[in-house]
C-alpha positions in Angstrom: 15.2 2.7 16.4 11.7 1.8 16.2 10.5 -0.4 18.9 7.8 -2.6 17.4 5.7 -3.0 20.8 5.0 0.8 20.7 4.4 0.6 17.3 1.2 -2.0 17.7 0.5 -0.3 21.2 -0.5 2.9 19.4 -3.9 3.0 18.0 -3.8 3.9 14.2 -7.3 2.6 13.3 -7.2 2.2 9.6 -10.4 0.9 7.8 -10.0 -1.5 4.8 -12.8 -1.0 2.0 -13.0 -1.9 -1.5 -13.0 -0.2 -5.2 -15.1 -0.4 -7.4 -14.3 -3.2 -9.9 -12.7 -1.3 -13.0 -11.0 -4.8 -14.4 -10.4 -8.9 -14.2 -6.9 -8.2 -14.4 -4.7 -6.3 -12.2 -0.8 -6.6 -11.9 0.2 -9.8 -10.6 2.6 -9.2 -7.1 3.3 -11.9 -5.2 1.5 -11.5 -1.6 4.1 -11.2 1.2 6.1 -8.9 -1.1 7.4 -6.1 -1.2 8.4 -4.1 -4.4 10.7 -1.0 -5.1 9.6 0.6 -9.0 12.4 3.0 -9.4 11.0 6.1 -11.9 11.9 9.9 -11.6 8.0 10.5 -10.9 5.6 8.1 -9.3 3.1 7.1 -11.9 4.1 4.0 -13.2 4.0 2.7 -9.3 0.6 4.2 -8.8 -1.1 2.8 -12.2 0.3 -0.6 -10.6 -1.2 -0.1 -7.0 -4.7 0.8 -8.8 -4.6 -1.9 -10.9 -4.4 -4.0 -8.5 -7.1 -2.3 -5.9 -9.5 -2.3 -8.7 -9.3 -5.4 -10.4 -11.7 -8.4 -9.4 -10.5 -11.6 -6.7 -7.1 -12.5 -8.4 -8.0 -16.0 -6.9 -11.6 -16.1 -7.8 -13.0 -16.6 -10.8 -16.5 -16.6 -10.6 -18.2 -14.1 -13.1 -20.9 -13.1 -11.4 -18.6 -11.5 -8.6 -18.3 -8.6 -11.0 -21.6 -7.2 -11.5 -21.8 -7.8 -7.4 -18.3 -7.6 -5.7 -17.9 -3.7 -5.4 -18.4 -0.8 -2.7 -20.4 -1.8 0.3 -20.1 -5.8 -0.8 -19.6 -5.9 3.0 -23.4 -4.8 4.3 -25.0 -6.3 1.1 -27.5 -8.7 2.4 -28.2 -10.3 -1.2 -26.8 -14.1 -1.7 -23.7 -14.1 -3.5 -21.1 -16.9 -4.0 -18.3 -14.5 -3.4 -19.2 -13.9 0.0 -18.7 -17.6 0.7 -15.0 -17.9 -1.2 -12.0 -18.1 1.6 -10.4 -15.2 -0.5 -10.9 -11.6 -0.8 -10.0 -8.8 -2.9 -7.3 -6.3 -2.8 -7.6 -3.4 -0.7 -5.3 -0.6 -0.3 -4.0 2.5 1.4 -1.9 5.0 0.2 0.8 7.4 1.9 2.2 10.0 -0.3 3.4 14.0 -0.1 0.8 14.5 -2.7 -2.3 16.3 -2.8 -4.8 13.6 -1.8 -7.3 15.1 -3.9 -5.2 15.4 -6.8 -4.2 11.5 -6.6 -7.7 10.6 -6.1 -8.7 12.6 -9.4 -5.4 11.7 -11.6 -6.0 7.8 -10.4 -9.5 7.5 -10.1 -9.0 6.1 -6.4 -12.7 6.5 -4.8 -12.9 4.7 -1.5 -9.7 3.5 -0.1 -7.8 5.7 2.2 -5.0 7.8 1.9 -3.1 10.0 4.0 -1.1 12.7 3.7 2.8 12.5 4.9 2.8 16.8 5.7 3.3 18.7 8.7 -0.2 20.1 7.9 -4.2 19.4 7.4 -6.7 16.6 8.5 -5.6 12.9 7.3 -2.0 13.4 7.4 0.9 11.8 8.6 4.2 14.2 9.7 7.3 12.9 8.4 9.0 12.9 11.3 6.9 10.5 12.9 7.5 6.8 11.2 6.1 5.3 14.3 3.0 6.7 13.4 3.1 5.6 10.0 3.9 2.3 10.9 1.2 1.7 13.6 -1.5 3.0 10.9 0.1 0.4 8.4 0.3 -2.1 10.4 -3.0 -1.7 12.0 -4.5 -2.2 8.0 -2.8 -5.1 7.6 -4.6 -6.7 10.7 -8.0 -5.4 9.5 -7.7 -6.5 5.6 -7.9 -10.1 4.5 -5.5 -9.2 1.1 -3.6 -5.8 2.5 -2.0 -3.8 -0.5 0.2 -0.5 1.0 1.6 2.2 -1.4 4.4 4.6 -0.1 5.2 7.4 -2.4 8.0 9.7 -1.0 10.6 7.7 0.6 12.7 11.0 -0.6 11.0 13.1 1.9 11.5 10.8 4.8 15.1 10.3 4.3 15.2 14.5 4.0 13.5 14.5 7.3 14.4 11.4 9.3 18.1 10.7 7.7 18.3 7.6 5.9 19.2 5.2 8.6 16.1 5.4 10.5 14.2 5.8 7.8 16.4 2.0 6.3 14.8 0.5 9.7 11.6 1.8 9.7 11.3 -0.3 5.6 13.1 -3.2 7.8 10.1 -3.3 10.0 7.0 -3.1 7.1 9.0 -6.0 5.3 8.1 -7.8 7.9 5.0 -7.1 8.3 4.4 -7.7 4.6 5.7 -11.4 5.3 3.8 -12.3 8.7 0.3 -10.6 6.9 1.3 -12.0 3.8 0.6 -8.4 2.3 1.8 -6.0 -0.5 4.1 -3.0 -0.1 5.2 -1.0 -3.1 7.7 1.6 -2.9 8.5 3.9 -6.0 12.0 5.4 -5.5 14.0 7.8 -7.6 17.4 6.3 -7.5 19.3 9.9 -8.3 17.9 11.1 -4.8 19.7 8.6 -3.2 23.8 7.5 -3.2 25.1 4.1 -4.1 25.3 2.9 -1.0 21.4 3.4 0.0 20.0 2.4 -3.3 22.0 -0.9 -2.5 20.9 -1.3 1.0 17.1 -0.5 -0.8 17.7 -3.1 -3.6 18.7 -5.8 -0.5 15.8 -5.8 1.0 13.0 -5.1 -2.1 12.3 -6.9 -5.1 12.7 -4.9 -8.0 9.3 -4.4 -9.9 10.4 -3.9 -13.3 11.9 -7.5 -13.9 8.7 -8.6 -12.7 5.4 -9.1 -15.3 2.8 -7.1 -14.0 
């Protein structure tokens, strides 16, 4: 089980940054949610999470944040009204057995992090280690004022980890999501999985597709 004072004892310093803007109108997730998108492959799930990290202040509707509101908005040293709004834009990191460099390519993610769940190579994450995973998570959610997470390959961690731990370790980012009033999105081939665990899955996440995004 995964003790959550080790977890936050651990120092996983992950550094919130913005997109570029790219649109006005990402998908529209409730904050302090978290979202399964069940799909064979993970696209759908990562069109939604881009949407979302490159779309303008979901609150904020000033125009002029976005000529202005983009990569390195937080050293700018010009006047801007967006600077003084108590929101903030989305800002994301992703976990995934990808290629890093492929998602970044395929999604046209430039700036925020992402980290490799492998065994191997710089910026990744082993499987078998969700306490890692979950201190780097839930350090990002203490550093960003609008926190938006993407998991992709819940399969492999159950492979690795069994799915029990793996049930606990979602247990523990749920809340997390609450208390930072974040987003987590988790795509999830239901064939990988039996009933049972697709049940406890759909328990605890809301399912994306009946949502309007």
């Amino acid at each position: 089980m995964i003790k959550m004072l080790d977890i936050f004892r651990r120092k996983q310093h992950v550094i919130p940054v913005t997109e570029p803007i790219a649109n006005f109108n990402g998908a529209k997730l409730e904050r302090g949610r978290s979202y399964v998108v069940k799909e064979d492959r993970s696209d759908s799930a990562f069109h939604i999470f881009v949407s979302i990290i490159r779309s303008a202040c979901a609150e904020c509707r000033q125009p002029e944040t976005f000529p202005c509101e983009s990569i390195g908005c937080e050293i700018c040293t010009l006047s801007c009204s967006c600077k003084k709004c108590i929101y903030a834009r989305a800002q994301g990191v992703c976990f995934t057995t990808r290629s890093p460099v492929d998602i970044r390519e395929k999604y046209l993610i430039q700036t925020s992090p992402i980290f490799w769940i492998s065994k191997h190579g710089n910026e990744s994450v082993n499987p078998a280690d969700l306490e890692i995973m979950a201190g780097r998570i839930n350090d990002f959610f203490k550093r960003s004022k609008n926190p938006v997470v993407m998991l992709d390959g819940i399969e492999y961690l159950v492979i690795t980890n069994g799915f029990i731990p793996v049930l606990k370790f979602l247990h523990d980012i749920r809340e997390m999501v609450i208390l930072k009033k974040a987003i987590f999105i988790l795509p999830l081939c239901p064939a990988t999985l039996d009933d049972r665990e697709n049940a406890f899955i759909q328990k605890i996440f809301d399912d994306i597709n009946s949502k309007s995004v």
